[in-house]
N, C-alpha and C positions, 0 to 999 in steps of 0.2 A: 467480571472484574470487580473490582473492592471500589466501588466508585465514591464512596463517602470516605476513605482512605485517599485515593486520589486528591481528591477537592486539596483536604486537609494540606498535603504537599505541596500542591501549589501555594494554597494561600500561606504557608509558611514561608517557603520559597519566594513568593513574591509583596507578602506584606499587605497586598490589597486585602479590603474589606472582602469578608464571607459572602456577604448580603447580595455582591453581584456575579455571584456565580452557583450555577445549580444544573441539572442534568436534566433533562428531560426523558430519556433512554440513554441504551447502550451505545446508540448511533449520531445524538446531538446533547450538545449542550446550550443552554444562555448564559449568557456574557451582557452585562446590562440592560437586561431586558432583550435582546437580539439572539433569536432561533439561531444557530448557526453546525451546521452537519461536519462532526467528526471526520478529517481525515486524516489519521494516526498514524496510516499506514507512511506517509511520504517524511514522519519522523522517526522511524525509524535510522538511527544512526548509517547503515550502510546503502540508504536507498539517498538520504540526503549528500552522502558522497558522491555515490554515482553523479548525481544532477550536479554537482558542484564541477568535477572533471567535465562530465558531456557538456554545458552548456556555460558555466564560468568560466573556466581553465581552455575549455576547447580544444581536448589534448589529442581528439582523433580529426581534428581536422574538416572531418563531412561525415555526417553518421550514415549508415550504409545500411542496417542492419537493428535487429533487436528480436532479443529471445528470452521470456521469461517463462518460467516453471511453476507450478504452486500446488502442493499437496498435501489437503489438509482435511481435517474432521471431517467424518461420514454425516454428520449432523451440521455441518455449517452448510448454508443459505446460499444456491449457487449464482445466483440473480447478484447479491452483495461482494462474494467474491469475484465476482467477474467487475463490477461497480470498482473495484480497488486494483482490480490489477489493469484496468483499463485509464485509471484517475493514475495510476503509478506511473504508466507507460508515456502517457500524455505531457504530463510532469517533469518528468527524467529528461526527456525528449525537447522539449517545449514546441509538441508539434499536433497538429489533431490529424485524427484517424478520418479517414474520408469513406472508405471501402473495405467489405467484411466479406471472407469467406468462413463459412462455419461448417465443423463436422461436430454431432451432437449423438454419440452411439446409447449413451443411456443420459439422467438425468443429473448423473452423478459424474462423467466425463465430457470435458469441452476440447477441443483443436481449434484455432481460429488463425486464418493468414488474414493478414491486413495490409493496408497502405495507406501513408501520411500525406498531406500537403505539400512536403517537402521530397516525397518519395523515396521515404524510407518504410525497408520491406520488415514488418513484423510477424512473428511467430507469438500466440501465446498457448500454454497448456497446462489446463485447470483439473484436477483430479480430487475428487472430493471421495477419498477410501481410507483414511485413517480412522483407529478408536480415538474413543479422546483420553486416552493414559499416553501418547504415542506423537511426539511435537512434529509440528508442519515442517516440509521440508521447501524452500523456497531457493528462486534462483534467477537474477538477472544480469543480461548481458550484451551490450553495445558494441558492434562491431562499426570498426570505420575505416578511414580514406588512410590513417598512420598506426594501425591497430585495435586493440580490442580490450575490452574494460567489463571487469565482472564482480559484482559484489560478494561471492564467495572464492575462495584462492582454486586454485585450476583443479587439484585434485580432490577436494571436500565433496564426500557424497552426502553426509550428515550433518547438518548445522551444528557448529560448536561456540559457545559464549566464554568469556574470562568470567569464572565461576568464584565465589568466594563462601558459598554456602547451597548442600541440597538440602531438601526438606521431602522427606518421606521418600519409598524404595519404590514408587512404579518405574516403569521405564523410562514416561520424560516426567523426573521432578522437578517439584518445584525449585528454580533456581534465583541466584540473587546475583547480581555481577557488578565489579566494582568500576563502571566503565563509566556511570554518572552517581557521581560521591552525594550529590546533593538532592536525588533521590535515593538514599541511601532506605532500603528496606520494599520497594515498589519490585515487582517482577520488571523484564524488559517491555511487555507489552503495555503495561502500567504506564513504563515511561516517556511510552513513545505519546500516548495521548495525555501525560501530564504535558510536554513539550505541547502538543496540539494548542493546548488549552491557554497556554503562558505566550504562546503566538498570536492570539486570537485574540488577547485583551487590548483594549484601544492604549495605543502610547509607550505600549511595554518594550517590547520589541521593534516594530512595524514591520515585520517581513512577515506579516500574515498574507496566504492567496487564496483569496477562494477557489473550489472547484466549480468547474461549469457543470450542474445537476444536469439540466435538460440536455445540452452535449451528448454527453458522456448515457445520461437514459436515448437518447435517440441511437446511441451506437451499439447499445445493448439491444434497443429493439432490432435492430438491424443484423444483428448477430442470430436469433432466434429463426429470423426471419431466411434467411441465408441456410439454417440449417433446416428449416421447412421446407425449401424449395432446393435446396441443393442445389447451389450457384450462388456466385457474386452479388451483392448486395450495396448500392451507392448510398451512404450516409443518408445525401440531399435528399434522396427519394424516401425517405421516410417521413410521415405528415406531422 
């Protein structure tokens, strides 16, 4: 990511001083002096819908159910991608994962049933086999007590963006989409962690949340752990 590009939009965007803000990696930035861990993924525009229906609107009523998909670069970090679609699910949800079943046939595919506090039954599946000329294919979806709610339309097997510009002939070019005008020139990925970023700053917004790190790392040990011994694994029971 173009992270000196980033910065830049925000701080035009939001007028504040340069000085308090900088990157530390791909994965965090600070914000006045405050470490604080990238989660970009829940700004995404159609993940932030989802949670706006499932838990503002409460349009299913009693969530029943939850299924997401994620298929992405041979080269992305399976520990991180499970770390975001675990933080996604949670989020969405506003419910925490207590119990992991995990199928783990190589390093590069995951299957995991779960179940929430609220006893809701989760599916997730993780496939890390794409090249990287070749965009992720992602997919979530909340089933409940008055229907069912999915962030891509029923029949989409291929993500598709309102496009305003490609850039160069691979298969997934670079694209620009006119869906936030005032990131105008930022990829959608860009955008989603300039939003992170303009969340995060004290006073701007307030609807910054943090993620529960240790949580969410306890559910991933739990998840490995599950797939080592092949059977059920209780959250709590991890030290």
């Amino acid at each position: 990511m173009r992270l000196d590009y980033i910065k830049d939009s925000v701080v035009k965007f939001t007028g504040i001083d340069p000085s308090r803000l900088d990157f530390c990696d791909d994965f965090h930035i600070i914000v006045d002096k405050n470490v604080i861990l990238l989660t970009n993924w829940r700004y995404d525009r159609r993940i932030m819908s989802l949670r706006s229906l499932a838990i503002e609107d409460n349009v299913l009523r009693k969530n029943c159910s939850y299924k997401s998909t994620r298929i992405a670069h041979k080269n992305d970090d399976m520990k991180r991608t499970l770390f975001a679609e675990i933080d996604t699910c949670q989020w969405i949800l506003g419910d925490k994962i207590t119990s992991v079943y995990a199928q783990m046939e190589t390093d590069k595919t995951l299957s995991l049933v779960m179940k929430t506090e609220r006893g809701v039954l989760l599916s997730i599946e993780i496939a890390l086999t794409l090249s990287e000329d070749t965009a992720p294919v992602t997919r979530h979806e909340i089933v409940g007590k008055e229907g069912m709610i999915c962030d891509r339309s029923i029949n989409e097997q291929v993500p598709f963006e309102a496009v305003y510009l490609f850039e160069n002939d691979k298969k997934s070019p670079l694209t620009y989409t006119d869906m936030e005008a005032s990131f105008y020139g930022l990829l959608p990925d860009e955008i989603s962690v300039a939003e992170n970023i303009i969340a995060s700053i004290p006073g701007y917004r307030n609807n910054f949340e943090k993620c529960d790190e240790q949580q969410i790392e306890k559910v991933i040990s739990a998840v490995y752990k599950s797939a080592e011994l092949g059977e059920n694994v209780k959250v709590e029971d991890i030290g």
